[in-house]
C-alpha positions in Angstrom: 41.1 -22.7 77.1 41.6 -21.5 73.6 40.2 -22.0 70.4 42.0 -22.3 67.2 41.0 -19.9 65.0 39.4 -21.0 61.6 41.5 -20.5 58.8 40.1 -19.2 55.8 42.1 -21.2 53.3 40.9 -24.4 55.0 37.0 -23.8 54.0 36.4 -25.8 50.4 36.3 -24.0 47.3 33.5 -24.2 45.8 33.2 -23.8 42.1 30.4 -21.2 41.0 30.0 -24.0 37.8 29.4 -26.4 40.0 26.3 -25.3 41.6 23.1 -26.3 40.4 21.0 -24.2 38.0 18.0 -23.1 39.9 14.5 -22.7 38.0 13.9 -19.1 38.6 10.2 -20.6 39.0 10.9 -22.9 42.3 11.9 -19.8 43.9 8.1 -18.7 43.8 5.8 -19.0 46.1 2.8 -20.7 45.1 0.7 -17.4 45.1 3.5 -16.2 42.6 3.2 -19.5 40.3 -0.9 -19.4 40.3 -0.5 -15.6 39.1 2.2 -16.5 36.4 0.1 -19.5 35.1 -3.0 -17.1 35.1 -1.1 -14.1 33.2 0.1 -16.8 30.5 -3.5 -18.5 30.2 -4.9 -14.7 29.5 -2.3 -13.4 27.0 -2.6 -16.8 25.2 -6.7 -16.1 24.9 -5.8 -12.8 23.9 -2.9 -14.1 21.0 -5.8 -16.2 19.9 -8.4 -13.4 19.7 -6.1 -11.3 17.6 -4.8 -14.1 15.1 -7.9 -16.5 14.9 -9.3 -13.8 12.4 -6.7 -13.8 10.0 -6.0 -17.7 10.0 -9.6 -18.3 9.8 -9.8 -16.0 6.4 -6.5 -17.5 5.1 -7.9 -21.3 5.7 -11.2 -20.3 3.9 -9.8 -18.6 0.9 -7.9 -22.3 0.2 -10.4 -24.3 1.2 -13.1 -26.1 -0.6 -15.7 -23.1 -2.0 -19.1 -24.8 -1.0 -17.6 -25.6 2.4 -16.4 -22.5 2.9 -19.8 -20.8 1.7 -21.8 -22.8 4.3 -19.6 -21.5 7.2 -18.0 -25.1 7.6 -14.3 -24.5 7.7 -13.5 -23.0 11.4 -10.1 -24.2 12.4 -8.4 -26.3 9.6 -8.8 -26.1 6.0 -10.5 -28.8 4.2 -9.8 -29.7 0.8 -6.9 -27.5 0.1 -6.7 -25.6 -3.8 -5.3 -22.3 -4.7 -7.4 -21.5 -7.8 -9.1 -18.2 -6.1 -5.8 -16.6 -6.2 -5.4 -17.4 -10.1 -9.1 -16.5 -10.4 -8.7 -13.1 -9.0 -6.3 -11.8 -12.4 -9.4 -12.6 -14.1 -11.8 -10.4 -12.2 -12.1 -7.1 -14.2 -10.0 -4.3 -12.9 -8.6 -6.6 -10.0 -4.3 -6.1 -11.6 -4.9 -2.4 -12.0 -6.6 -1.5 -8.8 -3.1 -3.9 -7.0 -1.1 -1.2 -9.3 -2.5 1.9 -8.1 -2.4 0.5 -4.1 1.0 -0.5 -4.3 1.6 3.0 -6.8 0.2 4.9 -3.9 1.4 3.8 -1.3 5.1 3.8 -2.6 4.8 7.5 -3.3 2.8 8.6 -0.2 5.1 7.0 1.8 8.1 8.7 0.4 7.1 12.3 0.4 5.5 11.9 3.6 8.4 11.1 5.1 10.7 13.2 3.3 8.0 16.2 4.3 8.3 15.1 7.9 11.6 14.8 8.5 12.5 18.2 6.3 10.0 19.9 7.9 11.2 18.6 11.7 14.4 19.8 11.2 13.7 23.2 9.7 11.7 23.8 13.2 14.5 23.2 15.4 16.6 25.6 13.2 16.6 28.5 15.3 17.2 30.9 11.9 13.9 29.7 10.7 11.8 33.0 10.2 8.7 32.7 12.5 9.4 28.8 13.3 7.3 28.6 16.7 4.3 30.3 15.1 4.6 27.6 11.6 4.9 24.6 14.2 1.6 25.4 16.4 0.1 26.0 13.1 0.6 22.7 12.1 0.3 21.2 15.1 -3.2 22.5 16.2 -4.3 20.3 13.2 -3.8 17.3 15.2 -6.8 18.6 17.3 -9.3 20.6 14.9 -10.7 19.8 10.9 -12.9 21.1 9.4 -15.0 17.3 8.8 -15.5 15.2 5.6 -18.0 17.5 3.2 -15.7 20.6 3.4 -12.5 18.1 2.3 -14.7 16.6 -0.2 -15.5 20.1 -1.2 -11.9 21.8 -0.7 -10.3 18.7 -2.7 -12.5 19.2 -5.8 -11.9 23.2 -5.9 -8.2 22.0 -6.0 -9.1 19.7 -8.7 -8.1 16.1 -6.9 -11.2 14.8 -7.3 -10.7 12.2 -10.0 -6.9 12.5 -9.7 -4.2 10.1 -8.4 -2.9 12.8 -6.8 -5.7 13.1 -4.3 -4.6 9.8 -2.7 -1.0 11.7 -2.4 -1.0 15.4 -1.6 -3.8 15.2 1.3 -1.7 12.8 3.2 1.6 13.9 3.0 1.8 16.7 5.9 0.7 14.4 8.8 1.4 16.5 12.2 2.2 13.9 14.3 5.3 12.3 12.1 6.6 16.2 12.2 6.5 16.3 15.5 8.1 13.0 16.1 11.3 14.1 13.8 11.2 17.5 15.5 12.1 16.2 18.6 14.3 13.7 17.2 16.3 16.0 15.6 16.6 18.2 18.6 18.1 15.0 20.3 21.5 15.0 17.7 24.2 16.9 19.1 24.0 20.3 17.6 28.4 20.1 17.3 27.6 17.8 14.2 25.2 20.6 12.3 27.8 23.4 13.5 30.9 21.6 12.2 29.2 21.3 8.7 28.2 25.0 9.0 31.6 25.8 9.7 32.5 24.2 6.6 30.4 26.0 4.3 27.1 23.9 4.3 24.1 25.0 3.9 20.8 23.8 5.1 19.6 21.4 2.5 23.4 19.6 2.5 22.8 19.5 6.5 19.9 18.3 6.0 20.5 15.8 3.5 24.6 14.8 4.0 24.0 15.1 8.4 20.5 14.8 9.4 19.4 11.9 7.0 22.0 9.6 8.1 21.3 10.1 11.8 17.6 9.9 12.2 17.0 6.3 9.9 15.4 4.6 12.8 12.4 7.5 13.1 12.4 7.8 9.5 12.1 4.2 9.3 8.7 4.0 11.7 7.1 6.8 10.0 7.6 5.3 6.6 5.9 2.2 8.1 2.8 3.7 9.2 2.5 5.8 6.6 2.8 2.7 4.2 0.0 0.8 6.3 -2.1 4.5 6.5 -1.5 4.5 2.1 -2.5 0.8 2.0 -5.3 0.5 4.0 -7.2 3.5 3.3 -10.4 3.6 0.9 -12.4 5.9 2.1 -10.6 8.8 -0.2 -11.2 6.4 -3.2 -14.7 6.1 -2.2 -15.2 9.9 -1.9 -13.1 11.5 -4.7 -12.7 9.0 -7.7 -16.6 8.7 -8.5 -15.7 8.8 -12.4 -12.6 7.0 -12.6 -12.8 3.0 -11.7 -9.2 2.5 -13.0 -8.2 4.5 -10.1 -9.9 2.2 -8.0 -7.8 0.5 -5.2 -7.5 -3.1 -3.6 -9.2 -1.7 -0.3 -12.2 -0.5 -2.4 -12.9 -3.5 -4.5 -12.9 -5.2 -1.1 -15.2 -2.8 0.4 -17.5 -3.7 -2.5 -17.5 -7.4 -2.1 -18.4 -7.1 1.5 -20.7 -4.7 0.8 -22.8 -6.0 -2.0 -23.9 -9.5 -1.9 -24.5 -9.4 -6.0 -21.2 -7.4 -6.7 -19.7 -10.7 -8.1 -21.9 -12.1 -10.1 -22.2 -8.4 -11.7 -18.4 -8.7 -12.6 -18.5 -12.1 -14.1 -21.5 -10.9 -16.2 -20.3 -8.2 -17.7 -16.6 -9.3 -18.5 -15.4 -9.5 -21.9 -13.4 -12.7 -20.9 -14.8 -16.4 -23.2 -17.9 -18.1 -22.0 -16.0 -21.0 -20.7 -13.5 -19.2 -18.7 -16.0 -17.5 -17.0 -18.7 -20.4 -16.9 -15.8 -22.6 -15.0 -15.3 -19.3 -12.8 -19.1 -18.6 -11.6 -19.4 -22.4 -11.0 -16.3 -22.9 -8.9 -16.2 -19.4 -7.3 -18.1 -17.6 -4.5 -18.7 -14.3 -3.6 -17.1 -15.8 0.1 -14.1 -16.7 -2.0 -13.2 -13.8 -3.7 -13.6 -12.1 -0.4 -11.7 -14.3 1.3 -9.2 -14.3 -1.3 -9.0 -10.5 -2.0 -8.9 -10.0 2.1 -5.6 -11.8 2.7 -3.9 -10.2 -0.9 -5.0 -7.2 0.9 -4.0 -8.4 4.4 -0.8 -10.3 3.6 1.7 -7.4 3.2 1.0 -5.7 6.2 1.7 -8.9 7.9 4.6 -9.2 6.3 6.2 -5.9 6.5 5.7 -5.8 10.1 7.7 -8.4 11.7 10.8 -7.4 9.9 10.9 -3.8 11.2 8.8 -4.5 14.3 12.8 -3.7 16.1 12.4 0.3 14.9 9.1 0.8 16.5 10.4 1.1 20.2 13.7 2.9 19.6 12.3 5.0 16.9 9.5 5.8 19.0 11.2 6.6 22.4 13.7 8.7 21.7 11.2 10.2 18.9 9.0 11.1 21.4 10.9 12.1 24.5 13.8 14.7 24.1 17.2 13.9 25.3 
């Protein structure tokens, strides 16, 4: 007896559109679902642990100034006004110390990163006299310094105490964003700095015409942190400028409302501004107001900045950090 052999073009075509879409989540087993449901409960605690902070400051600085005083706004702001942010213009020395931050941290951030990536790719130049000696040199400052009193004491021999440029010139040789372009640099072909070379370049129009162009998305992280590192810092201002309060920064005239209860009131006593102005200001303003207030102006660009080039952290990063 023989069987008839199953013809291949008799089975039914089936469509691949046609099947169902399946849940990548029914495929789990119910161990597998209770460990997803658990990872997404913890990461959500954890989103709320890192952003409660900030929305609770921004939903006290526009809330109602006695409520806010006595610690009753928590998770939604009550009797919504703006007037802290118009009152902080009137708090002295509030506009210039937001000019010298954002002066700062403009500059800093531009020579830092031009000092980085020049001095990154003049270590990977093999014609650089000595290069391996100059880049442990800098690098074993990652590791060892000297401490606070001998800065405080080098910077005013080097007269930068009392000197805008003693928020710059410190900061601009940071180690660790030379050694990030280094190897960045050594990860371009070296047919692109050879072909200019061949055709009569030197090593600044190499550096600025080739090496530029091709290392934007480290150049682009660095600036970033060193923006945040210009921004946030206050701890120079506190140190160095002990005789100039119109070098003051944002950072510092927060550290002083935090750190003196009565800071405020001194302020609004000794300003020049009319009685009434200031009468309608020490009635409706608190000193957890103006802090509030002063914390997200501080805050806000950071949080702002960030998002937009969060996408050059990782690919800056990477290949910043691991040759080839």
């Amino acid at each position: 007896m023989t069987t008839k052999a199953a013809n291949p073009h008799d089975r039914k075509h089936v469509n691949p559109h046609d099947r169902k879409h399946v849940n990548p989540m029914d495929r789990q087993s119910v161990g597998d679902r209770v460990i997803s449901v658990i990872t997404y409960i913890v990461y959500a605690i954890f989103a709320f642990v890192c952003a409660y902070p900030f929305y609770y400051i921004i939903i006290n600085s526009i809330s109602a100034n006695d409520l806010s005083e006595r610690g009753k706004v928590l998770f939604w702001p009550m009797q919504i006004h703006f007037k802290n942010y118009t009152r902080l213009a009137s708090i002295p020395g509030m506009l210039d110390a937001a000019k010298i931050s954002v002066l700062r941290t403009v500059i800093g951030m531009v020579l830092t990163v031009l000092i980085a990536a020049f001095l990154g790719y003049m270590f990977t130049r093999e014609t650089m006299w000595k290069r391996k000696i100059w880049f442990r040199f800098v690098a074993v400052t990652m590791y060892f310094n000297a401490g606070i009193i001998p800065w405080v004491i080098c910077m005013r021999n080097l007269g930068l105490n009392n000197n805008f440029w003693g928020y710059i010139l410190p900061m601009i040789v940071q180690p660790f964003y030379i050694i990030l372009c280094k190897t960045y640099c050594e990860s371009v072909p070296r047919e692109l700095q050879e072909a200019a070379e061949i055709d009569g370049a030197g090593t600044m129009r190499v550096f600025w015409q080739i090496m530029l162009p091709v290392i934007k998305p480290i150049l682009a992280t660095i600036a970033i942190f060193a923006a945040v590192n210009q921004w946030n810092s206050f701890q120079d201002n506190l140190l160095l400028m002990t005789n100039r309060p119109d070098l003051d920064t944002l950072q510092y005239k927060l550290w002083q409302y935090i750190s003196q209860a009565n800071s405020l009131k001194t302020l609004i006593s000794n300003t020049t501004n009319s009685s009434a102005i200031m009468a309608g200001l020490a009635t409706a303003a608190t000193a957890t107001s103006i802090r509030m207030s002063v914390t997200v102006v501080v805050v806000l660009p950071v949080m702002m900045i960030y998002p937009f080039f969060q996408r050059y952290f990782t690919k800056g990063i990477m290949i910043g950090a691991v040759k080839g």
